[in-house]
Each structure stands twice: as C-alpha cells, then as structure tokens.
NUVEX-557108 format. One record per residue (C-alpha): residue number from 1; residue in three letters; x, y, z. Coordinates in steps of 0.05 Angstrom, whole numbers, plus 5000, padded with zeros to 4 digits. Layout:
N
num->NUM&residuo->ALA&px->X&py->Y&pz->Z
...
This chain:
318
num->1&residuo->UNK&px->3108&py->0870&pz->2992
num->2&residuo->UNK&px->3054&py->0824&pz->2999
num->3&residuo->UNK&px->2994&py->0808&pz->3051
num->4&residuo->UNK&px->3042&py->0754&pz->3088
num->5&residuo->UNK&px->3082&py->0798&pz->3085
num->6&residuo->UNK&px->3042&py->0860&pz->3130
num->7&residuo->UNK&px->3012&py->0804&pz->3174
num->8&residuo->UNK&px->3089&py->0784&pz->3193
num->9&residuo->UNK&px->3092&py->0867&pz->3207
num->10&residuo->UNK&px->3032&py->0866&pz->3243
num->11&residuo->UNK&px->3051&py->0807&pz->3297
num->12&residuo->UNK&px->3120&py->0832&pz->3310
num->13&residuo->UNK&px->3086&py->0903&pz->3321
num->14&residuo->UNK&px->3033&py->0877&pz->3368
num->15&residuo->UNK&px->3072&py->0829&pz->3399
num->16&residuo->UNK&px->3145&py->0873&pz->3417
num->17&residuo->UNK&px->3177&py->0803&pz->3391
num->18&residuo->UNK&px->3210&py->0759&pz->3331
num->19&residuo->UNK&px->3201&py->0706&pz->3379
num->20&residuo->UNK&px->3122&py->0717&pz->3405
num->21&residuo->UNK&px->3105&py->0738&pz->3333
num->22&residuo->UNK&px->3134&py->0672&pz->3303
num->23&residuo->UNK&px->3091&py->0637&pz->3366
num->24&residuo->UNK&px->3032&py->0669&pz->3339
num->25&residuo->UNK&px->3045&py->0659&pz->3264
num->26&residuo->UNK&px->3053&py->0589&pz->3270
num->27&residuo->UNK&px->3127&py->0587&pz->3243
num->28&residuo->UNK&px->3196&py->0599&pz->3269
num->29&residuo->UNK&px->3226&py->0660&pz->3287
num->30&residuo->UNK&px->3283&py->0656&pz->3221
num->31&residuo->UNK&px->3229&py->0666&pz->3181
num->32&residuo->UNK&px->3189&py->0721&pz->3212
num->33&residuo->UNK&px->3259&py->0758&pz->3215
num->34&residuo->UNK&px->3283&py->0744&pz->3146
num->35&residuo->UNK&px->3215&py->0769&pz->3119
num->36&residuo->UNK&px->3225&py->0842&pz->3167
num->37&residuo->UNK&px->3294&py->0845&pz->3137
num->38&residuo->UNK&px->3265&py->0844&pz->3068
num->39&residuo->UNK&px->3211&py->0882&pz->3074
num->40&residuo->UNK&px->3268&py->0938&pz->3105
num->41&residuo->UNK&px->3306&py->0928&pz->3045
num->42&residuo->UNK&px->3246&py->0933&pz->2993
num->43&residuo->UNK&px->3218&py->0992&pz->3027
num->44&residuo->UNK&px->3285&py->1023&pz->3039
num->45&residuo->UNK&px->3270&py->1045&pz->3114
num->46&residuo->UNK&px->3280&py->1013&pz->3182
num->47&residuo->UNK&px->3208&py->0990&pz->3210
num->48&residuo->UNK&px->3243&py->0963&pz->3285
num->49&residuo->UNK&px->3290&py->0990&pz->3339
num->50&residuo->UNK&px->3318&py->0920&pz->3364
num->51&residuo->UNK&px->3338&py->0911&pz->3432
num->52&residuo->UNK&px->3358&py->0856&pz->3490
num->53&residuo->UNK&px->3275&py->0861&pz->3509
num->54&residuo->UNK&px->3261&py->0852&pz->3433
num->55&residuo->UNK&px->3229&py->0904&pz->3381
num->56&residuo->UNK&px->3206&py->0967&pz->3383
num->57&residuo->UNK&px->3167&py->1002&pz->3321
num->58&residuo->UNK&px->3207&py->1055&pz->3297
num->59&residuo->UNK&px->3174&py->1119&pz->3268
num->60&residuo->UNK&px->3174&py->1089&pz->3203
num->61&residuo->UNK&px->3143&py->1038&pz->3229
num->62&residuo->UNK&px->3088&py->1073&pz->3266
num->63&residuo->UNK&px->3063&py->1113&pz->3210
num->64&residuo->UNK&px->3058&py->1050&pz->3169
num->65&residuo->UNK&px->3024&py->1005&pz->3217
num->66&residuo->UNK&px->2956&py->1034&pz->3213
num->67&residuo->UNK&px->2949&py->1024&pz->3130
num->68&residuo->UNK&px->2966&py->0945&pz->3152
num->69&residuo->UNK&px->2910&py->0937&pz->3173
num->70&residuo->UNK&px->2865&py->0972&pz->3136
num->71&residuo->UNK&px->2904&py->0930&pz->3071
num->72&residuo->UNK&px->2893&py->0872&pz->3113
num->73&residuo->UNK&px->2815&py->0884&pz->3123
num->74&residuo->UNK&px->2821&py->0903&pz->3049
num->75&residuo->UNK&px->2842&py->0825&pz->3026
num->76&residuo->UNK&px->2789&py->0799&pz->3079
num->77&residuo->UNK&px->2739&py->0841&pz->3054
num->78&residuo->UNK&px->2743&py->0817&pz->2976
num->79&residuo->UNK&px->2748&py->0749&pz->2997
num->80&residuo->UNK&px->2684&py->0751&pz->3038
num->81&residuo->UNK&px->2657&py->0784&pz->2981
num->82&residuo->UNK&px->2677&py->0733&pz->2937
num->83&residuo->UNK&px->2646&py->0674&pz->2973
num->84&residuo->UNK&px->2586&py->0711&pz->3008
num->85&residuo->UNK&px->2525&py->0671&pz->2967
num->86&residuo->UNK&px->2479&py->0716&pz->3012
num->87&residuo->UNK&px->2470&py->0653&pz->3065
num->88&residuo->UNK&px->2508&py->0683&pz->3126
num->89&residuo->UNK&px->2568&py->0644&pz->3146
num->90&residuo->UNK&px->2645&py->0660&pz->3153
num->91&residuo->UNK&px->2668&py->0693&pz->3214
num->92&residuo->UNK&px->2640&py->0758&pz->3250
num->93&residuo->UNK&px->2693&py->0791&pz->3288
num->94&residuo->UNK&px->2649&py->0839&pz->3331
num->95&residuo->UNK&px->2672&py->0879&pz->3398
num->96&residuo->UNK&px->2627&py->0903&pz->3462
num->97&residuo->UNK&px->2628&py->0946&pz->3527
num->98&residuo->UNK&px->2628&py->0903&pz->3581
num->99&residuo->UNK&px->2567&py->0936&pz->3605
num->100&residuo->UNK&px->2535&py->0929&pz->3542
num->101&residuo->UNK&px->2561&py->0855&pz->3540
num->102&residuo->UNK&px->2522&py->0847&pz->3607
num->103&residuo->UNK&px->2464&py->0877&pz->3590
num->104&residuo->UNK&px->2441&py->0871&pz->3533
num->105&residuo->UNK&px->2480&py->0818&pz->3485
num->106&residuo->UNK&px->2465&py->0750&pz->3517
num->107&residuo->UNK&px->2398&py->0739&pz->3481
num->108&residuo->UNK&px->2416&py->0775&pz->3427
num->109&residuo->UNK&px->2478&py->0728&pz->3412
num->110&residuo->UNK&px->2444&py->0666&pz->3434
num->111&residuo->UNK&px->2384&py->0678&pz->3384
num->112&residuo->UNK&px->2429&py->0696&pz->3326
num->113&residuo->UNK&px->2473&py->0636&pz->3339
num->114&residuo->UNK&px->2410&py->0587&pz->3334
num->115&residuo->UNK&px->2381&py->0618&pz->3271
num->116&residuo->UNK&px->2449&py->0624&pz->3240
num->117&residuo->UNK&px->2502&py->0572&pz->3256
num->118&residuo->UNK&px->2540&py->0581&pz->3198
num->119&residuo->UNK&px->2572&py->0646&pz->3224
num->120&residuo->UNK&px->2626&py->0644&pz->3266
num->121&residuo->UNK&px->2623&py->0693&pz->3313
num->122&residuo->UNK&px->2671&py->0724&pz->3355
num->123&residuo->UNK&px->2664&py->0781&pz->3418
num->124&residuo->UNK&px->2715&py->0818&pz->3460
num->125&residuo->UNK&px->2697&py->0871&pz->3508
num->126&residuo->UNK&px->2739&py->0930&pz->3512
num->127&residuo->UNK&px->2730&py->1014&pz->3527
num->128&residuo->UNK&px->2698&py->1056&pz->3472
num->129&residuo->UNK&px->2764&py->1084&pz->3450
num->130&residuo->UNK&px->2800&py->1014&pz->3441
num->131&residuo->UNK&px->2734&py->0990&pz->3408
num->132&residuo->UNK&px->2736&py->1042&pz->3364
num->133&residuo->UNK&px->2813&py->1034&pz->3339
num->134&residuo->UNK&px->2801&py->0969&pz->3336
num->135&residuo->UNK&px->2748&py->0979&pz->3282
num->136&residuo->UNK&px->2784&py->1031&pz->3246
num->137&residuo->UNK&px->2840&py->0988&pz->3241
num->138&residuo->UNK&px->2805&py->0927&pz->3213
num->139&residuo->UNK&px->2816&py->0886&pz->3276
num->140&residuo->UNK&px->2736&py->0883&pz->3282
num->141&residuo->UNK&px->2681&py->0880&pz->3229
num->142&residuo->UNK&px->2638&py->0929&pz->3286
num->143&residuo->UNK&px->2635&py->0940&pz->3363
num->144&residuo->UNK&px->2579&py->0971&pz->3405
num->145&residuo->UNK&px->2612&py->1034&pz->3443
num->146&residuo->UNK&px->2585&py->1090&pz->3477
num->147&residuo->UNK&px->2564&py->1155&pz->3439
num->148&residuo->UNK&px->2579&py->1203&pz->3415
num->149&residuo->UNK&px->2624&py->1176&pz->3374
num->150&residuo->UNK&px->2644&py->1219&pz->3317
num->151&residuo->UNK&px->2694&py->1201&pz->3256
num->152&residuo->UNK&px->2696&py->1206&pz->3184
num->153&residuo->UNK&px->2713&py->1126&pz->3172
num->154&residuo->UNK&px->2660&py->1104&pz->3212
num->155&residuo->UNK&px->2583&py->1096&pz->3193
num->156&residuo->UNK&px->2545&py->1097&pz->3267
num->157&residuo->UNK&px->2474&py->1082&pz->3285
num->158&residuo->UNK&px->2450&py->1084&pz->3352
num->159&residuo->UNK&px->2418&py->1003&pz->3370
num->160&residuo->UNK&px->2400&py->1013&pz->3453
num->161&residuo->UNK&px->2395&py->1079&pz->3502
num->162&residuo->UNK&px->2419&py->1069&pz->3573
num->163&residuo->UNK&px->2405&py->1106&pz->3636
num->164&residuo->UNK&px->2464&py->1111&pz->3667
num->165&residuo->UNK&px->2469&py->1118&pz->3756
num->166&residuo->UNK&px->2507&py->1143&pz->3811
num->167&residuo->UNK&px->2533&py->1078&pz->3845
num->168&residuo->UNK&px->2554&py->1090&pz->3922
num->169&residuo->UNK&px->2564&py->1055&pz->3989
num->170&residuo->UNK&px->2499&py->1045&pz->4026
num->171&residuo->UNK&px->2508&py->1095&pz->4078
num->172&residuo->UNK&px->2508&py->1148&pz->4026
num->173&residuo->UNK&px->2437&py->1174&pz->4020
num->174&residuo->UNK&px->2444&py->1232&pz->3972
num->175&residuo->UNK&px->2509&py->1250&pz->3926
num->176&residuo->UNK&px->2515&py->1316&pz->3967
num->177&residuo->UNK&px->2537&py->1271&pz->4015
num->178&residuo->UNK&px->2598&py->1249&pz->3979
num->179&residuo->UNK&px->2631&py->1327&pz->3981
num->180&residuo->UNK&px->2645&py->1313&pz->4058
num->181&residuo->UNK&px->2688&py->1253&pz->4042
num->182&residuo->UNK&px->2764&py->1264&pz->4042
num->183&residuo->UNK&px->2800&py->1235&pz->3985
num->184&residuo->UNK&px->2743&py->1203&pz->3950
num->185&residuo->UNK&px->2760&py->1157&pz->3904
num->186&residuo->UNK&px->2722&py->1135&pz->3839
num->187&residuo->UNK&px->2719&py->1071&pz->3816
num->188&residuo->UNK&px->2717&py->1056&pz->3733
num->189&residuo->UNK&px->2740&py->1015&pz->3674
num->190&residuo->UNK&px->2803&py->1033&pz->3646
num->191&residuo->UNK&px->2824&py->1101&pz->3611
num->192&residuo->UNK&px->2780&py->1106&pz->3548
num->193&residuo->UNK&px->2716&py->1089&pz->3581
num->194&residuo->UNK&px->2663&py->1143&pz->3568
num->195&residuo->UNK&px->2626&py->1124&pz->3634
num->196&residuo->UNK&px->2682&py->1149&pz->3674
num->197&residuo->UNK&px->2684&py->1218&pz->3640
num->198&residuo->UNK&px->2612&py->1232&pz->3652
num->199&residuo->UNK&px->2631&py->1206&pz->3726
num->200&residuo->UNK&px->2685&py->1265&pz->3732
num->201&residuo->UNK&px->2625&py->1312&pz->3707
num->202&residuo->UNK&px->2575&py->1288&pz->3740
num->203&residuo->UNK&px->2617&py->1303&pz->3814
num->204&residuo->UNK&px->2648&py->1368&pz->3794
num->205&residuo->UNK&px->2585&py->1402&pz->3774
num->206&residuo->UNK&px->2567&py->1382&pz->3849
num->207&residuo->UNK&px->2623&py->1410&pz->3858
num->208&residuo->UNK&px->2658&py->1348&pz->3885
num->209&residuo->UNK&px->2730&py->1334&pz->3887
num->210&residuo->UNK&px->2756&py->1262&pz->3874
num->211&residuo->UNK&px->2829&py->1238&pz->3885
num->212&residuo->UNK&px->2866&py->1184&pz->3830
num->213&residuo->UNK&px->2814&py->1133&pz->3805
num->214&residuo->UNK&px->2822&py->1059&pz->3815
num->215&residuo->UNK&px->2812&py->1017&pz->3752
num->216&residuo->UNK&px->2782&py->0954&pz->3742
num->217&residuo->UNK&px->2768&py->0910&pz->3680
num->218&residuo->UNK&px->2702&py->0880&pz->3713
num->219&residuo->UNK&px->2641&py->0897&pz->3729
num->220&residuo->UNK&px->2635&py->0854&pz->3793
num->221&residuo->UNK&px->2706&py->0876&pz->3811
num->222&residuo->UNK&px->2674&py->0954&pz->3809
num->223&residuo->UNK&px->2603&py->0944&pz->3840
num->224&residuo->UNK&px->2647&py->0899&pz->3900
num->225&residuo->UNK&px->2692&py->0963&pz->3916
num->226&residuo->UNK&px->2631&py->1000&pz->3915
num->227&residuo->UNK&px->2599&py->0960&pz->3970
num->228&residuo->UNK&px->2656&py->0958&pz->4010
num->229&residuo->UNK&px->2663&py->1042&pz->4012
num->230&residuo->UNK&px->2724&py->1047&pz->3975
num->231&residuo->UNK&px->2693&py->1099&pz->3922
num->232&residuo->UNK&px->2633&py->1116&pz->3874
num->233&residuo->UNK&px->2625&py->1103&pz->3803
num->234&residuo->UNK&px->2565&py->1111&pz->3744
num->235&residuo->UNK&px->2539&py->1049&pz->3708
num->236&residuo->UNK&px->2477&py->1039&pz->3666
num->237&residuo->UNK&px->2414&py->1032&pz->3717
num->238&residuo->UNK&px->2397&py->0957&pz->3691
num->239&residuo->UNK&px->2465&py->0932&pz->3704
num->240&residuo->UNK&px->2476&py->0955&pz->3772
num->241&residuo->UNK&px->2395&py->0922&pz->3788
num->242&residuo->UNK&px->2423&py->0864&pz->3821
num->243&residuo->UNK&px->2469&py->0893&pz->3867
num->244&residuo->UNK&px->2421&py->0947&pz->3889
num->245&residuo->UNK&px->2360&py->0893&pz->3905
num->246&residuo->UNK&px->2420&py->0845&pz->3951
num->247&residuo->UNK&px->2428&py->0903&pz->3990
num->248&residuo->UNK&px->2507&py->0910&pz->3973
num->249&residuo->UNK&px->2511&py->0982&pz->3941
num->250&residuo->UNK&px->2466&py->1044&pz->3931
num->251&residuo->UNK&px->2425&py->1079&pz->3870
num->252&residuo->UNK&px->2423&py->1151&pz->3857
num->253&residuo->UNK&px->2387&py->1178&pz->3796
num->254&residuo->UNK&px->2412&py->1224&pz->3753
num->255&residuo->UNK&px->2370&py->1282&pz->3718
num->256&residuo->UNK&px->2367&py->1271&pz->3647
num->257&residuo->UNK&px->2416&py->1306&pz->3609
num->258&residuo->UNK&px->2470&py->1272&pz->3659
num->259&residuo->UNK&px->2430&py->1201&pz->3649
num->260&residuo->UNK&px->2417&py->1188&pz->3583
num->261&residuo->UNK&px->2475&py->1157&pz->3542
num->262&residuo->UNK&px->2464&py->1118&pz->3479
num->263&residuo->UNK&px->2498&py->1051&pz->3446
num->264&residuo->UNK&px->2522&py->1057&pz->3379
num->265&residuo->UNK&px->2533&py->1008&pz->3335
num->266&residuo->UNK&px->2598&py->1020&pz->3294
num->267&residuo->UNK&px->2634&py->1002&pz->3229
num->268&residuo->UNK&px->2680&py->1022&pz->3178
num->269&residuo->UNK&px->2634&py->1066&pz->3127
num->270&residuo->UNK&px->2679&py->1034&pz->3063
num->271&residuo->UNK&px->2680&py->0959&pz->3096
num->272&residuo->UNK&px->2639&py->0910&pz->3060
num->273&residuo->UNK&px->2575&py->0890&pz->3094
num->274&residuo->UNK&px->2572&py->0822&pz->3085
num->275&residuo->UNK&px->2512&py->0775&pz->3097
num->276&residuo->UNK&px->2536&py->0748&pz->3166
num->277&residuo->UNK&px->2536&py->0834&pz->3186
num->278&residuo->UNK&px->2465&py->0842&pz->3157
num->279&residuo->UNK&px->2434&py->0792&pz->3190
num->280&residuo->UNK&px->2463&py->0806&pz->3249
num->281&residuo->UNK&px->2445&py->0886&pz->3242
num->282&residuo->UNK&px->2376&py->0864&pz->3228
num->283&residuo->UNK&px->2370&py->0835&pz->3294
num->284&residuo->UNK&px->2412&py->0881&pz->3334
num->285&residuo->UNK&px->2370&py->0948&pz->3308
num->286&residuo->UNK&px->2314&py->0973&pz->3356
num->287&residuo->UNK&px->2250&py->0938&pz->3350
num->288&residuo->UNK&px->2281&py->0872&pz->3324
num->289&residuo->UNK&px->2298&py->0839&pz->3382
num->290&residuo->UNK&px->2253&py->0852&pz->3455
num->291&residuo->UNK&px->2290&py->0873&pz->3514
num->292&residuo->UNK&px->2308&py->0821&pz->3571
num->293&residuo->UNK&px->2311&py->0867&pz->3622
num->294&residuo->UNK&px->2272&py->0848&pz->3693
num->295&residuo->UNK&px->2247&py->0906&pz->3722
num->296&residuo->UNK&px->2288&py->0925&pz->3794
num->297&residuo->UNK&px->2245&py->0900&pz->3849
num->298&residuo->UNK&px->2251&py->0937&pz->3922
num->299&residuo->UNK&px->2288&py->0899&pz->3975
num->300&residuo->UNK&px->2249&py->0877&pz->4032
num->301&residuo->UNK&px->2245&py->0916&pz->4094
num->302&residuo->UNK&px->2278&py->0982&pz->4059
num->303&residuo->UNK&px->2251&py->1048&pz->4074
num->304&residuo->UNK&px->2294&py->1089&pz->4023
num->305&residuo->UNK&px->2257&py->1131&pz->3981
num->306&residuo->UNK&px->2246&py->1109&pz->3912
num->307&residuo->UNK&px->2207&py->1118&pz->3850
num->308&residuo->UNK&px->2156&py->1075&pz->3817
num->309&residuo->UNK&px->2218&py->1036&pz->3792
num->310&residuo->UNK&px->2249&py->1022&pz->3861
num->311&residuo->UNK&px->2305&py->1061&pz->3848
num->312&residuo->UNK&px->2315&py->1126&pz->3889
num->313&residuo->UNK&px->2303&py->1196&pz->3857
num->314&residuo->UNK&px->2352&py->1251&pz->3848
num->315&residuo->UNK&px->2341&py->1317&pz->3896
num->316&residuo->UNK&px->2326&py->1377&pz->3882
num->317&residuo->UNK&px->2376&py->1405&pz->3916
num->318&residuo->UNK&px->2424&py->1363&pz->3875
C-alpha cells in the first residue's frame, strides 16, 4: 500500500465510480480497477460492493476511509514542511460559511492575496458540520464554522462574533405574530447548518410551531423566499442589511443569549502550520484586519420602530 495507492481509494469512494474516479485521476479506468483489486488482495478484505450503478464502500471500506485521508494530509503535510522556507507560498485549501463568506472574507482574501501571491489559495463554502469533516479528514487545511464547535482533533479560536436576526415577510411586525400562521415554514441552508438549529429554538421557546423546512444553498435564494412570505429564517444582522434597507424582508432582534453566535476558526490540532496558514491566521485574528461592515441605514419613509442602528428591537413581551 502506497499514497497512489489511498488516493485511487479515495476517488472511487467519493466518486461511487471506476469510471468518474479514473475521470478525476487523470488515467483510465483499467488502472484505477487493477490498483482496487490489489489493494483487496494485499489487505485481504473487500473495500467495494460493485453493482450495474457502480461502487459502493463496503464496511471495510468505510472504516478505512477516514485514516485515507488523514495519511493523505500526513504526506502533504511533510512535504509542505519540507519546502516551507518561511516565505508563504504552496496552496491553502481553506473552507467558509456562506454567511461568513459574505460577510466578512472579501477584504480579508483580497488583502492577503496582494501581500502574498505566492499562496495559492483555495475557498468552498459549506455547513459547519461538512466544514468540519472536511477538516478532520484532511480535505481542508481550516474552515471558519459556527461555534461551539467541540472535538479533540481540532485546535479552535474564535476570529469574528455575529449577531444573528429573525428574518420575516414585511407584514410581520413582531415574531408573536408568526404563532397565528398555519403551517409556517422556515427557510435555511442545508442540514448541518447551526443557524437553522438556533432557528428551531428560537420559535419553540415562543412557543411556535413550524412545518418541514425548505433548504436552500444561497443566501439570495433564502432572503428572496423570505420576501415573498413563504417562511422565516435567522441570519447574521450584517448580512441580511441590504435586504432590510430595499424594503424586501423584515428585522427582528433577538435578546442576547439567542443573538450572539461566534466564528471559529478551525484546524487539525496535529496538522502542520505552515507559513501560507500563519500568515493568513495573522490577518484573520481579531484586531488584524478592520471590519468592512456599512452600518444599516433606515429606509425612507418607514415608520417601524427601530433602534439607534435602524434595525427594530425585540419586545418585551417576546
């Protein structure tokens, strides 16, 4: 067994297919099956159910795939070492909420890109709990997710704190409102998204009963079924701004302890921190880099009540 031959395990695992995996590998499909076959045969267990639709991992095969890659962030990891001269460069494999994405990483990315253009960096969005496997399993050096995030392989620090929002129709003008709609429906990212668990809290300690949610991979694609009184959802205060000053949705503020959420910054505690990741830390960490982050401004002609920030206030009676 060698590294080609996990990263031939890991494509056909990923991808269900001889034929997709040999696609992505470069190579023909022969060879990606001859090298399963005798990586079977040295192991001495089966690693795939085949089938007309292709492969399935077996349970074999399941319990290995996670050491893959963790072996395969293993080589990756002593070759940056080798060849890290303390000038950041290489590639920078690095995931994001989408909100977070939004919010907050433009600058950041854009100012780390001019002062280093030797690094090669790379971002996909995802929910905390893919973001998280994804580091774990070596497919990314770090990801900002949504705390609390709590696991002995991973070395956390918290790098922004959000406020998160109740996001409604216009018409609604306080969440009490929303327990005299039948069926309500609430509108989040997909299943592993910590904003749509505080969502379910936040609604049944109001005692609020919501029907299956609707799942979108977009923010727009949210904040639109919003506006068009389809269903509710809870975003971070900044990213919802924009909407809220057009007019298209409304703002409800949260106390507190239901509001405050922060973004951690995650990696694997034994990885190798290599100069690409410390510069980039150094600019990520509070303090380093200043926020970009216009304050909301109130629509014209509104008569909603609002705070100092233009965004409306919970109730009491909430």
């Amino acid at each position: 067994m060698d590294a080609g031959d996990l990263r031939v395990f890991e494509a056909v695992a990923r991808s269900g297919s001889m034929n997709r995996a040999a696609a992505t590998l470069h190579t023909v499909q022969s060879n990606v099956t001859a090298r399963i076959r005798a990586l079977e045969a040295e192991i001495g267990v089966t690693l795939f159910e085949r089938h007309a639709r292709g492969v399935t991992l077996t349970a074999a095969g399941q319990r290995m795939l996670p050491f893959v890659g963790r072996i395969t962030k293993l080589f990756a990891d002593a070759r940056s070492a080798a060849c890290d001269d303390g000038s950041p460069g290489g590639a920078l494999l690095l995931g994001s909420l989408e909100t977070t994405a939004a919010l907050r990483l433009s600058p950041l990315l854009s100012r780390f890109a001019r002062q280093h253009p030797q690094v090669r960096l790379a971002v996909s969005t995802g929910t905390t709990a893919r973001l998280v496997a994804d580091v774990i399993d070596g497919r990314l050096d770090g990801a900002f997710v949504a705390g609390p995030v709590d696991h002995p392989r991973l070395h956390r620090e918290v790098v922004f704190c959000e406020e998160l929002v109740l996001v409604t129709e216009r018409a609604i003008r306080a969440p009490r409102d929303l327990a005299a709609i039948d069926e309500l429906k609430t509108i989040v990212f997909q299943i592993g998204c910590c904003y749509r668990q505080r969502l379910d809290a936040v609604l049944a300690r109001r005692g609020i009963v919501v029907t299956r949610p609707f799942e979108f991979g977009s923010i727009e694609a949210i904040l639109a079924c919003v506006s068009a009184g389809i269903g509710v959802t809870l975003l971070p205060k900044a990213v919802v701004a924009e909407a809220w000053q057009q007019g298209r949705v409304a703002v409800h503020e949260l106390a507190p302890e239901e509001a405050a959420v922060e973004t951690l910054f995650v990696h694997r505690d034994d990885a190798y921190i290599s100069s690409a990741m410390t510069a980039f830390l150094a600019m990520a960490r509070p303090g380093a880099a200043p926020a970009a982050i216009a304050a909301p401004v109130t629509p014209a002609g509104t008569d909603r009540p609002t705070g100092r920030d233009g965004f409306r206030r919970p109730e009491a009676v909430d």
